[in-house]
N, C-alpha and C positions, 0 to 999 in steps of 0.2 A: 504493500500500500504506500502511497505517496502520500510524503507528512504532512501536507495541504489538505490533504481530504480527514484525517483525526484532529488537524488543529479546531478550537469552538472559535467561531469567526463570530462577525457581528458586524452591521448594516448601516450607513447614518447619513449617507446619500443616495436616496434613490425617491423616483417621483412615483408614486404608488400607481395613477391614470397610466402609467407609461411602461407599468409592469404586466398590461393588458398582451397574453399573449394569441398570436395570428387564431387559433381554436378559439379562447374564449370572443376573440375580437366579431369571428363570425357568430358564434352561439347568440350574442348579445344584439348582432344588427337583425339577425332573423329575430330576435323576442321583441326586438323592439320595431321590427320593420322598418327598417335603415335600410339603404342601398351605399356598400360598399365596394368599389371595384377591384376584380383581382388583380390587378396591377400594382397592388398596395403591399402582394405578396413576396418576399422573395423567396421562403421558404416554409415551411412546417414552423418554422421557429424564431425568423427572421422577417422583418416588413424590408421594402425596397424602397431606398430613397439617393438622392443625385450627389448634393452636398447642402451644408448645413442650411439655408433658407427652404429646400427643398425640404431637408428633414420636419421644420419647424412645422411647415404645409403639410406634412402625412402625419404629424404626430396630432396637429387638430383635428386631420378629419380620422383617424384611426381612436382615437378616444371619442369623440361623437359618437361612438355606441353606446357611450355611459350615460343611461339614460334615470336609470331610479337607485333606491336608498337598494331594493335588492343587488342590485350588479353593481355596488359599491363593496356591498357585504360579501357577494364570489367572491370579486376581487382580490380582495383583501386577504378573504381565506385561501385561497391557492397560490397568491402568493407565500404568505406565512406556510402554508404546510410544504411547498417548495425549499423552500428556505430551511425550514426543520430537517429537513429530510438532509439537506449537506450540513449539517453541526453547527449552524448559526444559532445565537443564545438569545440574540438581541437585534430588533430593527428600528429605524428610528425615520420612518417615512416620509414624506413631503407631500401634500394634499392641497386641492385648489378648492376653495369655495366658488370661486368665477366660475372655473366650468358645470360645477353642478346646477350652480344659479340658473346659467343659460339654458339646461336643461330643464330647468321648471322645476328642480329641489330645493328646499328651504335648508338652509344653512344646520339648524338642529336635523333634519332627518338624515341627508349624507353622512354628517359626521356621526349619528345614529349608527348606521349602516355597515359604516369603518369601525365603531366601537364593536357593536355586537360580536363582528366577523374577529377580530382582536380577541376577545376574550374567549369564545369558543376554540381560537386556536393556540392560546396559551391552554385553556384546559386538557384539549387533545393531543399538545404535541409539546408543553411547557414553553415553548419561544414568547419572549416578554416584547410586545411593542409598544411604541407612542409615536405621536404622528406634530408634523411643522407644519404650519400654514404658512404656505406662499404669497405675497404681493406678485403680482406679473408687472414689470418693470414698462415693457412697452403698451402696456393700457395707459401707464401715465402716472406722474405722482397723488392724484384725484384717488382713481384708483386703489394703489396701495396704502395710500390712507385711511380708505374707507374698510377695506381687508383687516388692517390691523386694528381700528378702531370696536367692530365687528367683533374681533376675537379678545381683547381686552374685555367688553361688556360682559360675554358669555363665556366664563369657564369652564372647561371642560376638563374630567381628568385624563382623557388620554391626548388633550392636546398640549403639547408643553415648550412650543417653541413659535417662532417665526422664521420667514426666508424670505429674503428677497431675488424673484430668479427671472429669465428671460434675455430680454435682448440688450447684451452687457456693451454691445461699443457704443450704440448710438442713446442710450439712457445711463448718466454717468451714476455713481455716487449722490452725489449734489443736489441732486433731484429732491431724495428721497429723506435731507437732515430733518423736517419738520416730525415725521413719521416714526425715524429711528430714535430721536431724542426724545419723543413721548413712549417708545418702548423700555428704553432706559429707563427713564424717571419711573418705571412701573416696574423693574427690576426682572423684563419676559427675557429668558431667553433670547437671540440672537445670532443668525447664520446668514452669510450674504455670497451669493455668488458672485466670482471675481476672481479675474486671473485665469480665465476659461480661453476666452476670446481677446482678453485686454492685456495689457501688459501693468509694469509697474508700477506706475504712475497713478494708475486708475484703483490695482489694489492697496496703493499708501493709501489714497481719497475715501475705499472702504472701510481701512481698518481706525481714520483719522477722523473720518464724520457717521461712520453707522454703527461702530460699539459694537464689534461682531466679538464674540471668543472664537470661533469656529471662521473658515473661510473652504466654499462649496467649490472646488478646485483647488485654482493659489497656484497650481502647479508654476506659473511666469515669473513666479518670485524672482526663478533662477536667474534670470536677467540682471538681478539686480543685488550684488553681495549684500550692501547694508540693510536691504530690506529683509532678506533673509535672516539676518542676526537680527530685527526687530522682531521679525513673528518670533524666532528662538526665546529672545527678551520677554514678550508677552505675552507668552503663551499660549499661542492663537495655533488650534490645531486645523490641518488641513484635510480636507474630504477629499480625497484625489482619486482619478477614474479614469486609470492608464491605460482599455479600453474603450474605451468610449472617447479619450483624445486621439486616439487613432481611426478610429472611425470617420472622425471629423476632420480628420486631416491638420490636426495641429504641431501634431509630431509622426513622423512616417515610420516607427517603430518602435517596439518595449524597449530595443537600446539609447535611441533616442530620447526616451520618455526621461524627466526627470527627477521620478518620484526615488528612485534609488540612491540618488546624489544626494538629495534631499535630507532622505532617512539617514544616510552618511554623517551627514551635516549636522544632526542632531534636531533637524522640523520634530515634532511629533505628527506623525504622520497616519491616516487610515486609510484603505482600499476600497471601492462600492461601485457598485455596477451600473448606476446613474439614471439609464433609461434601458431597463436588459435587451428586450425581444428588437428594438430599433438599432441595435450596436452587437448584436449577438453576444450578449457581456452574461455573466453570471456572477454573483459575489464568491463561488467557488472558484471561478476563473478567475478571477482577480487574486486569490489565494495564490494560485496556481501561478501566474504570473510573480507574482515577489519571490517565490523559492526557483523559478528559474532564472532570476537574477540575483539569487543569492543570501537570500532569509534563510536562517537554520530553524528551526523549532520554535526557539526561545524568542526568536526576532519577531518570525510570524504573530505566535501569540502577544507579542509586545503592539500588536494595531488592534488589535481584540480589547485589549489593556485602554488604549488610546481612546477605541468609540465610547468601550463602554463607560470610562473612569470621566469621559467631557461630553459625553452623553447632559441630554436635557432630562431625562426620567430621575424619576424623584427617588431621595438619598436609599431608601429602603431597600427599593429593588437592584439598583445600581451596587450594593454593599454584597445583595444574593450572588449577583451577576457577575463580581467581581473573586468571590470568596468559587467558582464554579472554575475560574483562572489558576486561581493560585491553587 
């Protein structure tokens, strides 16, 4: 057995809409009478898409099958019981209110949906989840103000963060300080994506105006030594998705990629499969990938360490999750 597959892995980037795989994507357009084309197919396991604006365009219309609180609740369970199934302990999802809105779900029923599905799949298979609400950057700063403001009012116990995700070059940081600085002052969690598509510059602006701990990529640091000894300094962990930048064309291969260098460097760094079935990723594979660049056992589990110990889930479970490590 290869020591990726006994390592207990664990999840803390991944867009839960986007774990809709090509089966369920059709079970759910027939329940819901959707018309989807197969051209949307690349494989049993994989959707087909050009480069990344393209991707953007099949990932909205391939989640447009998510129509009700039930196919929130599949969802959610076949992912989780996927995931159980390769030694993961712990996921830490990302979820849209926008999209279910636009579907005609009311913000408690979705996240209903997602709860239920969570909790039935920790009972049947012990995997602990909680889930991020996204702002979507290119709707506008309007927008993710109203997202966050939304999830402020209504507590929920399996929502325990925020993200701010989407279209990273042309909607900078800057946008979004009136939003982040009323998360702060409420003491929410915080995760921004940055350093995907942008470079340095843009992820100083993140880590300097939106109060993130956590940065959803980061991977561009590299570009830039001091800023990498600032994340080091501030212990701002990175969600990196060494698949899924290759899909994208950001880096043309795992030797290229440089989450290795990173980890070298002393980032605290995690692995995650970002959008699976759209990037043929799996958080196994992502396993799988750091030990063939050179993680022994003790490394591997050391990103296990990472999600789960800066994890947004609350101190209790996180202490279960972490004592399951050691």
């Amino acid at each position: 057995m290869n020591i990726f597959n006994s390592v207990k892995k664990a999840e803390i980037h991944v867009h839960l809409e986007a774990t809709i795989t090509p089966t369920l994507c059709k079970k759910f357009a027939k329940r819901n009478n959707y018309e989807i084309a197969e051209e949307m197919f690349g494989s049993k396991y994989a959707y087909q898409w050009d480069d990344f604006y393209d991707f953007i365009k099949k990932y909205d219309i391939v989640t447009s099958v998510i129509h009700t609180p039930e196919d929130y609740f599949e969802l959610t369970y076949e992912y989780l019981k996927d995931c159980a199934a390769n030694n993961v302990l712990y996921v830490e999802a990302m979820i849209s209110s926008t999209h279910a809105k636009e579907k005609g779900m009311t913000y408690h029923s979705f996240i209903e949906g997602v709860y239920e599905a969570s909790k039935k799949a920790e009972e049947d298979f012990g995997i602990v989840s909680r889930y991020i609400m996204n702002g979507i950057r290119h709707l506008g700063p309007e927008s993710v103000q109203g997202t966050a403001e939304e999830v402020l009012n209504n507590p929920h116990p399996c929502l325990v963060g925020f993200g701010l995700a989407g279209d990273e070059l042309h909607f900078p940081p800057s946008l979004f300080v009136e939003t982040f600085d009323m998360l702060k002052k409420e003491n929410f969690p915080i995760t921004v994506h940055a350093g995907e598509w942008d470079g340095p510059v843009n992820i100083r602006n993140a880590i300097n105006l939106l109060h993130p701990t956590r940065l959803g990529h980061g991977v561009r640091s590299i570009e830039d030594p001091d800023l990498v000894k600032e994340i080091i300094d501030k212990d701002i962990i990175l969600e990196t998705c060494p698949t899924s930048n290759i899909a994208t064309k950001i880096y043309k291969d795992y030797v290229d990629h440089p989450v290795k260098t990173l980890f070298d460097q002393g980032v605290k760094v995690t692995v995650n499969s970002d959008d699976p079935p759209f990037f043929n990723a799996t958080i196994n594979g992502e396993y799988k990938v750091m030990e063939d660049l050179g993680l022994n056992e003790k490394e591997l589990t050391s990103l296990t360490h990472n999600a789960v110990k800066y994890s947004f889930c609350d101190e209790e479970n996180k202490t279960k999750l972490l004592a399951k490590l050691n």
